[in-house]
N, C-alpha and C positions, 0 to 999 in steps of 0.2 A: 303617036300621042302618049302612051303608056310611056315611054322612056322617058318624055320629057315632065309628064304627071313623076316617077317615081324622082328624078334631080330634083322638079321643085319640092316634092315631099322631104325627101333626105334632109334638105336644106331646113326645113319647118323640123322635125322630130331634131336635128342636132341644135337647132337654137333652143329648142323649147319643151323636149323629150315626147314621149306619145301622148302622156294624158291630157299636157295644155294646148299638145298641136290641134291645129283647126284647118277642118277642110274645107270650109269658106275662105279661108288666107288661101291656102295652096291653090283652090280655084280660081280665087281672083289673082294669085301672081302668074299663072297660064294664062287668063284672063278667058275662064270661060266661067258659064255656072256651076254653083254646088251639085245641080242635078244633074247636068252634065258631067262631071267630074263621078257621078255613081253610077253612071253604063259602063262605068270603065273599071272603077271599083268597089265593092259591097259598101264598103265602109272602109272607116280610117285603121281598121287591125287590118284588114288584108294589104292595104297600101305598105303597112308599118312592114308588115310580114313578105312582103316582096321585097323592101328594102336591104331588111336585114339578112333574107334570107341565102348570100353569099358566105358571111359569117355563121352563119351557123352551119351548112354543107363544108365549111372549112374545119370545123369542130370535132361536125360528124367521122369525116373522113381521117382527120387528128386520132379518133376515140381510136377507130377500127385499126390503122397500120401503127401505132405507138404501140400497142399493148405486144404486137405480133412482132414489132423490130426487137423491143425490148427484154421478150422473154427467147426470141429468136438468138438473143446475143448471149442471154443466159445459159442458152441447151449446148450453145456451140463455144462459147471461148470461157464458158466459168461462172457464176456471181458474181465474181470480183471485176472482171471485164465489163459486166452489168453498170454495176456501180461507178465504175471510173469514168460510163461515155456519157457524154456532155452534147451529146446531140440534138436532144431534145430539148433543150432550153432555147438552142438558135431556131429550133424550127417553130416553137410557139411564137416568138417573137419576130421572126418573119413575116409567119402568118399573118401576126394580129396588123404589124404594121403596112402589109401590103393593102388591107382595107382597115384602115385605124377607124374611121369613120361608123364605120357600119359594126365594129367589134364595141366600139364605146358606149351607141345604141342600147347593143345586144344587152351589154352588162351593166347599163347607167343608164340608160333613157326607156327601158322596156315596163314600168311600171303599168299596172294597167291591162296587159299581155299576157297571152299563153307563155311567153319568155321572161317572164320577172323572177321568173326560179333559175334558169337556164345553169346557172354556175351549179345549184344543188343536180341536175340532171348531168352533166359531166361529172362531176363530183361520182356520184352514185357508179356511173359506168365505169372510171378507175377505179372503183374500191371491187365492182365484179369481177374483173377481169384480175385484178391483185388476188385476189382470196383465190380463183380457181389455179392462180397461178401458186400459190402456197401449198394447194392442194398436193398439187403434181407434184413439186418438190418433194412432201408428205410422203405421197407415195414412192418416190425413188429415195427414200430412205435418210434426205437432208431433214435435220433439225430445224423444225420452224415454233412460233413463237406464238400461243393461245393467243389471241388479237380480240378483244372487244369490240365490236362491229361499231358502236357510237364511237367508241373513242377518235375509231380511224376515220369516221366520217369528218368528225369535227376536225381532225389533225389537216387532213386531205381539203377541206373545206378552207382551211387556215390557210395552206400552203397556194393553193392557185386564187384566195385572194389579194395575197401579198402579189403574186405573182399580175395581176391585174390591177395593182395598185399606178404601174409606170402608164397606164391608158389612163385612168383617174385623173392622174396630174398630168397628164400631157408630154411625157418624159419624149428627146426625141429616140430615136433608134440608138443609139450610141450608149446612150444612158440608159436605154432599158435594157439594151444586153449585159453590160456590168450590174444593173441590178439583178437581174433574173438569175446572171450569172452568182449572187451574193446567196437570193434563195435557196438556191440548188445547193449549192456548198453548206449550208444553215442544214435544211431536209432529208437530206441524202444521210448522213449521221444522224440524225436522231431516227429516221427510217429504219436505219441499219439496226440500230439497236434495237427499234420497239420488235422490227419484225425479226428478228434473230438470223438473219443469212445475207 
């Protein structure tokens, strides 16, 4: 029953985002009652919050191995090696579009939610793992680049929601990897320069 509550909910949050969904629709298109329909779940945020929640363990897991490929490639082939791989753009937009659905949710229909911030929570977890990784640099004796913490917030905030713009409009795959591929190329330079390596 939960499996097929969570399809018809999906269906409800993507026509109508969290706030206007209604769990009397979704009950009645299983066709049971609304009080049936809450033995199963608290309310319409934990429905939302099982829906979405493949997208976001995609995120999480995104935060954790990106930060460690990325600086991993730094200790080992260079910055500049850093700079040049382009891996991480196919892999976000993989990501997103193996569940576009539940990613467009996350970042367009979560009003309402513990998830209506969700972009400034990734956001935040790039800019930590960036700074410690400056750090290090620091201390191995590379020149890096005093950084105003809002600035790079706002900069980093800029960058992945252009980068969410091809879910916005519905881009297919194709299209979003030349775009995302566009950002990157855009980011990557002016990156270079704010943070000095």
């Amino acid at each position: 029953m939960k499996e097929r509550i969570l399809e018809v909910a999906r269906k409800e949050f993507i026509g109508k985002g969290f706030y206007d969904a209604s769990m009397r629709s979704i009950a009645g298109e299983i066709g049971i009652t609304a009080t049936a329909l809450y033995r199963h779940y608290k309310d319409k945020e934990e429905i939302f919050e099982a829906v979405v929640y493949p997208a976001v363990r995609d995120w999480e897991r995104l935060c954790d191995s990106e930060s460690k490929r990325q600086t991993g490639i730094g200790r080992k082939d260079g910055l500049e090696a850093m700079w040049e791989n382009d891996v991480q753009v196919e892999r976000i937009v993989d990501m997103i579009y193996k569940r576009f659905d539940e990613h467009k949710l996350l970042f367009f229909g979560s009003k309402g939610t513990k998830y209506e911030d969700y972009l400034h929570h990734i956001v935040t977890r790039v800019q930590t793992e960036t700074l410690k990784f400056m750090k290090e640099l620091e201390g191995n004796g590379i020149r890096v680049n005093e950084v105003d913490e809002k600035d790079m917030h706002l900069l980093l905030s800029a960058q992945y929601t252009a980068m969410l713009e091809m879910v916005k409009h519905d881009y297919s795959y194709d299209e979003a990897l030349k775009y995302a591929g566009t950002v990157a190329v855009f980011f990557v330079e002016g990156w270079r320069k704010y943070l000095g390596f």
